[in-house]
Structure formats: C-alpha cells, structure tokens
LUMGU-950749 format. One record per residue (C-alpha): y, x, z; residue in three letters. Coordinates in steps of 0.1 Angstrom, whole numbers, plus 2048, in hexadecimal, padded with zeros to 3 digits. Each point is the difference from the previous one (the first is absolute). Layout:
residues N
YXZALA...
This chain:
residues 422
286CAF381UNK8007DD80EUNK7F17DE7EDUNK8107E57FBUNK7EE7E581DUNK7E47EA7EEUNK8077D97FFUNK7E57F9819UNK817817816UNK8217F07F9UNK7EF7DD805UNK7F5808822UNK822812806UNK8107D97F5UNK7E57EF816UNK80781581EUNK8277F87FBUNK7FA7DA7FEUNK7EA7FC81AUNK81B813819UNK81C7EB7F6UNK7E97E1802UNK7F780A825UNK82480D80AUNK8127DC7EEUNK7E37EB816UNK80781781DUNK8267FE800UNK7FB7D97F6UNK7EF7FC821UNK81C812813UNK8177E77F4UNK7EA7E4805UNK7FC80E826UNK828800805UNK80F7E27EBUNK7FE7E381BUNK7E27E57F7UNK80D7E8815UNK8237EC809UNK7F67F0822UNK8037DB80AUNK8267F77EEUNK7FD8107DFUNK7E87FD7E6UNK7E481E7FDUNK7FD8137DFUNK7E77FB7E7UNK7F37DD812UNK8087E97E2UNK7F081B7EAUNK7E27FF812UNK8027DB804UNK8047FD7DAUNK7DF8137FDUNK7EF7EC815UNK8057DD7F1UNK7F48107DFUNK7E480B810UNK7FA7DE80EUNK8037EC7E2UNK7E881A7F2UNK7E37F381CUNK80881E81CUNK7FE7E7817UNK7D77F87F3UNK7FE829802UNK810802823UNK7E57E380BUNK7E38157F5UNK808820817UNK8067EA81EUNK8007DC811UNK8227F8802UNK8088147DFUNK80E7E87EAUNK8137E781BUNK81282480FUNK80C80A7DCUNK80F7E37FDUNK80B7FC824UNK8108217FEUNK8117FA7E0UNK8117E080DUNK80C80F81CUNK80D81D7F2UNK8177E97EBUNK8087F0821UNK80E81980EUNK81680A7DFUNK80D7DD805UNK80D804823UNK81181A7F5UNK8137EB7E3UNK81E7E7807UNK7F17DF802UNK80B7F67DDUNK7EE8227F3UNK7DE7F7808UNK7F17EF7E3UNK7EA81B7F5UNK7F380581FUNK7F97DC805UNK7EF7FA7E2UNK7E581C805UNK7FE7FB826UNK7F47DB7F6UNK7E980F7E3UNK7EC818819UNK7FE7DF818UNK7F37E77ECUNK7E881D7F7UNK7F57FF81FUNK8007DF804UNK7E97FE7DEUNK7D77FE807UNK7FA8247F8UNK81D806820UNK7E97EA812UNK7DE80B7F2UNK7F082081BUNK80E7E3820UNK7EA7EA814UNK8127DA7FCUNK7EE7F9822UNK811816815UNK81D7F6818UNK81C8027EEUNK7EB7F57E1UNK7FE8237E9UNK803814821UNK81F811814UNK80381C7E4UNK8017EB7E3UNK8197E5814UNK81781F812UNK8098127E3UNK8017DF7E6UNK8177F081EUNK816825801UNK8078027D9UNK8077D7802UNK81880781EUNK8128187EAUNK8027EF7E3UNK8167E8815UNK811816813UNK81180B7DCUNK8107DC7FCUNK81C7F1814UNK7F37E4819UNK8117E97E5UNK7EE80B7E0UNK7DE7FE80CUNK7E17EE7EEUNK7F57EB81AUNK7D88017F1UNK80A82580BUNK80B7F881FUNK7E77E580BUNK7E281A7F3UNK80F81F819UNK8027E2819UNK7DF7F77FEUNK7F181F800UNK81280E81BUNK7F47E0815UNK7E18077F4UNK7FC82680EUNK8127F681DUNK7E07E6808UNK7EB8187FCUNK81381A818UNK8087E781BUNK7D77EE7FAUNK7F0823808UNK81780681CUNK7F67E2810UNK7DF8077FAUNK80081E812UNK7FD8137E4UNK80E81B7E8UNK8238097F4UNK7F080D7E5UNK7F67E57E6UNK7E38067E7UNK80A80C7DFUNK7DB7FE7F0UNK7E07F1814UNK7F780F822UNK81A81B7F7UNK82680680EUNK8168177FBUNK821803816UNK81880C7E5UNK7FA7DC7EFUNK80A7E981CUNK82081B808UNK80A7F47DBUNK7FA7DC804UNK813801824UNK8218137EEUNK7FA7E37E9UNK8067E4816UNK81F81480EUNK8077FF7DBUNK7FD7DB800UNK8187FC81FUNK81E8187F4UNK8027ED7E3UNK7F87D7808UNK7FD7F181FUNK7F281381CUNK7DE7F280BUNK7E8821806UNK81281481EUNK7E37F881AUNK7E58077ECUNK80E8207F5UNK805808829UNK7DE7F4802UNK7F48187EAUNK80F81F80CUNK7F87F5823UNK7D98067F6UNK80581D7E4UNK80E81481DUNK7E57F6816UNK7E480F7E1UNK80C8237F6UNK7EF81D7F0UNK7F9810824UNK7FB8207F1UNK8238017ECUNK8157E4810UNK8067F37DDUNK7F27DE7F2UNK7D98057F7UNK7F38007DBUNK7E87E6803UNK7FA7EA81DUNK7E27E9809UNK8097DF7F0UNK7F47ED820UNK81680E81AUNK8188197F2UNK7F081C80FUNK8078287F2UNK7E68077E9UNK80981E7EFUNK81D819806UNK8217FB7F2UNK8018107DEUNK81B80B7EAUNK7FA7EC7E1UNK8067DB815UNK81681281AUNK81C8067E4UNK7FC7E17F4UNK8067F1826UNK81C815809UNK8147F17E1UNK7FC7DB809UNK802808827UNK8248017FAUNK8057E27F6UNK7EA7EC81CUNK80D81581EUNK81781F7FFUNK7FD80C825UNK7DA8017FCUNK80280F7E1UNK81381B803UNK7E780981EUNK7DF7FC7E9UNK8148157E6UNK80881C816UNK7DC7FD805UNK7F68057E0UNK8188187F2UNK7F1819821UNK7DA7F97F6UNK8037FC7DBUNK81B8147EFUNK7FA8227FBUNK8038237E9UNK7DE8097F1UNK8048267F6UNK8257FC809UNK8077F37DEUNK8137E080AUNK7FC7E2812UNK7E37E97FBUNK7EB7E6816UNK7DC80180AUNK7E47E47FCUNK7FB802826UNK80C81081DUNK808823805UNK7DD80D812UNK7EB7E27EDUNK7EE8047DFUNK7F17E97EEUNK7F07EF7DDUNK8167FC7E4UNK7FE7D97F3UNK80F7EB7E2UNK81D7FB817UNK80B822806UNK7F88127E3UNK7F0824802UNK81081481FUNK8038267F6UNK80980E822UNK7FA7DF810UNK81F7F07F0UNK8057E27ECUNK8127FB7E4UNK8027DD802UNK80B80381FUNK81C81E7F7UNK80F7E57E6UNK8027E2813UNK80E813825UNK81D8087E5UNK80B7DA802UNK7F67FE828UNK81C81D807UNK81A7ED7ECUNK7FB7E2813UNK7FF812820UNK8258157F8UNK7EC81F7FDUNK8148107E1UNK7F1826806UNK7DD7F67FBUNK8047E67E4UNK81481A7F1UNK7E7819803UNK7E07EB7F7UNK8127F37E2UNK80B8217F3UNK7DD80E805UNK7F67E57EBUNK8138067E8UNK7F58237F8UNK7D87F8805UNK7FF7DF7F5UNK8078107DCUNK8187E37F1UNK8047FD7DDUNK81F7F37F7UNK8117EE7E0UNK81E7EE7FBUNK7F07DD804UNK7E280481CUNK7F581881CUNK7DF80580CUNK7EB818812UNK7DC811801UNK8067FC7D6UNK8007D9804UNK7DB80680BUNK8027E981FUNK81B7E67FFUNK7F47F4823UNK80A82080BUNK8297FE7EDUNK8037D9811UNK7F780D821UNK81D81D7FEUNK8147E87F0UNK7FE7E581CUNK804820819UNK82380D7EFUNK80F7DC802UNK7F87FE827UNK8187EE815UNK7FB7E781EUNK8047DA7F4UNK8037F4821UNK80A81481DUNK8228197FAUNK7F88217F7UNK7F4814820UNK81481E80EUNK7F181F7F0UNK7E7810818UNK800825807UNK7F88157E1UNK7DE80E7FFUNK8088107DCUNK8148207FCUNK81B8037E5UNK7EE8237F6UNK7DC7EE7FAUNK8038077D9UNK803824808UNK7DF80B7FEUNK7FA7ED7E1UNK81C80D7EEUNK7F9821805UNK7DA7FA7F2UNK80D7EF7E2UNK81C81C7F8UNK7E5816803UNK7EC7F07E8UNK81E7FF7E8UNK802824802UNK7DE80A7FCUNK7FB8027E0UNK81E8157F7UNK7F7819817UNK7E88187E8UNK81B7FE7E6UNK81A80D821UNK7E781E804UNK8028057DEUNK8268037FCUNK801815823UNK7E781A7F7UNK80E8207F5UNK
C-alpha cells in the first residue's frame, strides 16, 4: 500500500517546479529580448533610451559621476559627456520647437564639464590648455548644444565659447603641423592618443557646418599627415602614437578604433568608409558562433587587457562591442547594429520599469551611457553614408535561439519521461 509523500517530499517536488518555470520564463524572456528590435536607426527614436537616460541622471545626481572617476581617468567627465550627448541626439530627432528637454540637460552635462571637477585629472599647460581630449569632446557636446537652436535663437556667450575653442584647437592643429610635428595632439603629458584628436577635428567640422567656415585647411592638413602615420600592421589609425612626431606606437585596437570609426564620418566619409571596411574585416567577429562581437585587437594579435578595454574573454571587448554599435549606425550598416544591439539586449540583462532602464542591474552606469550614446548614433555633419556590404547574416540569432529554447525546455523534460513511460 502506498504512503502518502512526506512534506520534505512535496517541498522539493514545489522547489523543483519553481525553479523550471523560473528558468523556462528567463529562457523564453531572453528569446524575445533576442527578436524584438533594440534599435530604430538614424530617423526614429531607439526604444528604451529615455529610460535609460532617466536612470542615468538619477544616478548622477546621486555622485555616479565621483564613482565613475574612481574606476578610471576620464570616469566622471565621460558620464557626463555621454549623458549630454545622448540627449543630443534625442533632440535632433525633435521639431525644433520640441527640444526643450533636451536642451536643458545637454546644457546641465556641459557646464558639468565645464565645472572644476570636469577640469580636475587635465594638465592646464598643455596646448590647447586642459589637453585635446578634454577640449574635443567639451567643443563636440558645445557644437551640439547649438546645432539644436535655429541660427536666430542662439546665446551668443554660447556661440562666442564654441568659437573660441574651436580657434583654439585649430592653433594647436595648424602650430604642430608647422612644426613638423604630430596630428595627434597630447591628451595628458608626454601621452597621445589618436582617437582624441579624430574627435577634436569632427569638432571643428562641427564648428564650420554650423557658423562660419574657418577650419577647412587644417582639417586637410590633418588627414594629409594621419594618412601618412597608420597602424602598418592593420591599416587603421594607431592606439597611441609618440606625442613628438605622430609615429604608430601600438596597434590599432578595438576599444579606440570604435570610437574613431564613429567620428570618422563626420570629418571625411570617403576615408572613412575605407578605415571602416578595415575594421569591420580585422575586428568583428563570432566567438563560438554565438553572434557578432568585436575583438580588443586584431584577428592573429593578443594582447593585455587594460582599464580601457575591460576584460577580453576570447579576446573581445565589451567596451568595445557596445560602442561599434553606434560606429555601424553612423556608417549605414543596419545588419550589424541590429545584431550587436540585439545581442545586447539578451546578455546585457536589462531590468526594466515603467520610469528607467538600465543594465548589468544598474551596477555600472558608465557602462548604460555608453550604450545609450551608441543607440542614438547618427552623423552630425556629413549625410548619412550608403550602407556598405552586409557582413551580418539575417540567421545570426539562430544558434542562440536554439540554445535558449533548449534551455526553456530542459527542465520539463524528466516530468516528459515521466508521462511517456508505460
């Protein structure tokens, strides 16, 4: 005669149930994640941004910014960067008379910036004062700020200051040229970095779509001698290059490279879409044909991992991932912004509510401006390229979707057994 099952049994019996509809709900959650589109390309707006963008300024007015600036040396000036340019973006996609909001915080993240802390890890006696990375991107997120407002409604403090500063870059460009010296201005002491001085040069572009134009030679200038100092191994613009004469002096890697490639754009589209090509055939690839992905350096290099690109499981950066998500919207290249965002999507493990969105449970909010900056890219100055050949198959979610229904089904199948045996 059979017993009744104890209460231990029946407690385990509940356990086991829960847990399999826990992992089939996250399983099946992270098929839909994988399908639903995470992006809406350069016109239309993407899904989720404001969310995350209302997350963020919480997080800032909470000190992420003082957080952010204890992992790394640019960490609180790039949170707030990020954020203001995020909003940017929103606000080119707004009729003129619609862009208050994004105004209003565009102007908060500058004059953060432009606040001593902004200032505070930047040598004042560098040329530009503060260095080119502090001036480039401080000059980009001014730029835009005024490219929101018709020619008519401008502040002219505003004006005057992205005036100024542009002149000011563009001394420094055309004074090292002269000199026989680097394209690449220093961003700290004795140190330069190419992807800073590829900012500040889609800066001054900036400067002459939208006032006057003043900066077309030295931008000539300076592709005249980046040409002549490429990465020899790659083709592609170095990481870091000898302050004195420009000279490669490391290998063109993933985490600046994605940040080049979406500013390139805007200073030259011919020679862009060529160092893109470039970077898409050493760069993007399919670790364990699970999607797409981009690696820290070159297919056939490895390399150490640094505070700039992260850890590199299977030599690929995460970092970099996130941020060649806004590079292939600027360059046209819908199939693998498409794909990189929808693989964010399912391991970036979002948590949504009504009011905010953020990722990696909030843990990072460096990590949610940088995707949010990358959803929202879209060329400022040059027109939106011709999309290149696509590198990205429409069945690259095939092999994922098959692992995550089969994890969805796993935990049925003893109770399947069960019912099947005679």
């Amino acid at each position: 005669m059979s017993q009744p099952p104890s209460a231990a049994r029946r407690a385990w019996g509940w356990a086991r149930l829960l847990l399999a509809v826990v992992v089939s709900a996250c399983a099946l959650a992270g098929v839909v994640r994988l399908t639903v589109p995470a992006t809406a390309g350069t016109a239309g707006e993407p899904p989720g941004v404001r969310r995350q963008l209302a997350f963020l300024r919480a997080a800032l007015d909470a000190g992420a910014g003082d957080e952010a600036q204890a992992l790394f040396p640019e960490g609180y000036f790039f949170l707030h960067a990020l954020y203001g340019l995020s909003w940017v973006e929103l606000g080119m996609r707004e009729p003129a008379d619609g862009r208050s909001r994004a105004l209003r915080e565009a102007r908060w993240a500058l004059s953060r910036l432009d606040a001593p802390a902004g200032r505070a890890p930047f040598s004042p006696g560098l040329i530009p004062p503060y260095g080119v990375f502090y001036r480039g991107w401080s000059n980009w997120l001014r730029g835009g700020v005024l490219s929101l407002e018709p020619a008519g409604r401008r502040d002219p403090a505003e004006v005057r200051r992205f005036a100024e500063d542009s002149a000011a870059l563009g001394a420094a460009f055309d004074a090292s040229f002269d000199a026989g010296g680097s394209p690449y201005l220093a961003a700290y002491p004795g140190q330069a970095w190419p992807v800073d001085s590829t900012v500040a040069v889609a800066s001054l572009r900036l400067h002459d779509a939208i006032l006057p134009a003043r900066f077309g030679g030295t931008v000539e200038r300076w592709l005249r001698e980046v040409r002549r100092r490429l990465d020899p191994r790659t083709g592609l613009l170095p990481h870091r290059a000898d302050p004195g004469g420009g000279a490669p002096a490391e290998v063109a890697r993933g985490s600046s490279q994605s940040m080049i490639q979406r500013f390139l754009v805007d200073v030259d589209p011919a020679f862009a879409a060529e160092q893109y090509a470039r970077f898409r055939e050493l760069y993007v690839v399919t670790p364990l044909g699970l999607g797409p992905a981009v690696r820290e350096y070159p297919q056939g290099v490895d390399g150490p991992a640094d505070v700039d690109s992260g850890p590199l499981p299977l030599g690929v950066s995460l970092s970099a991932t996130v941020v060649t998500l806004g590079a292939a919207q600027a360059h046209s290249d819908a199939p693998l912004a498409s794909a990189l965002a929808g693989y964010g999507e399912l391991a970036g493990l979002p948590v949504d509510t009504p009011w905010t969105k953020r990722y990696a449970f909030g843990l990072l909010p460096i990590g949610d401006a940088f995707l949010a900056w990358a959803k929202t890219a879209r060329p400022w100055v040059a027109r939106p390229p011709s999309a290149p050949a696509a590198t990205v198959s429409w069945w690259w979610r095939t092999p994922l979707l098959i692992l995550l229904t089969a994890l969805a089904a796993a935990p049925w199948l003893p109770v399947l057994r069960r019912r099947l045996r005679p």
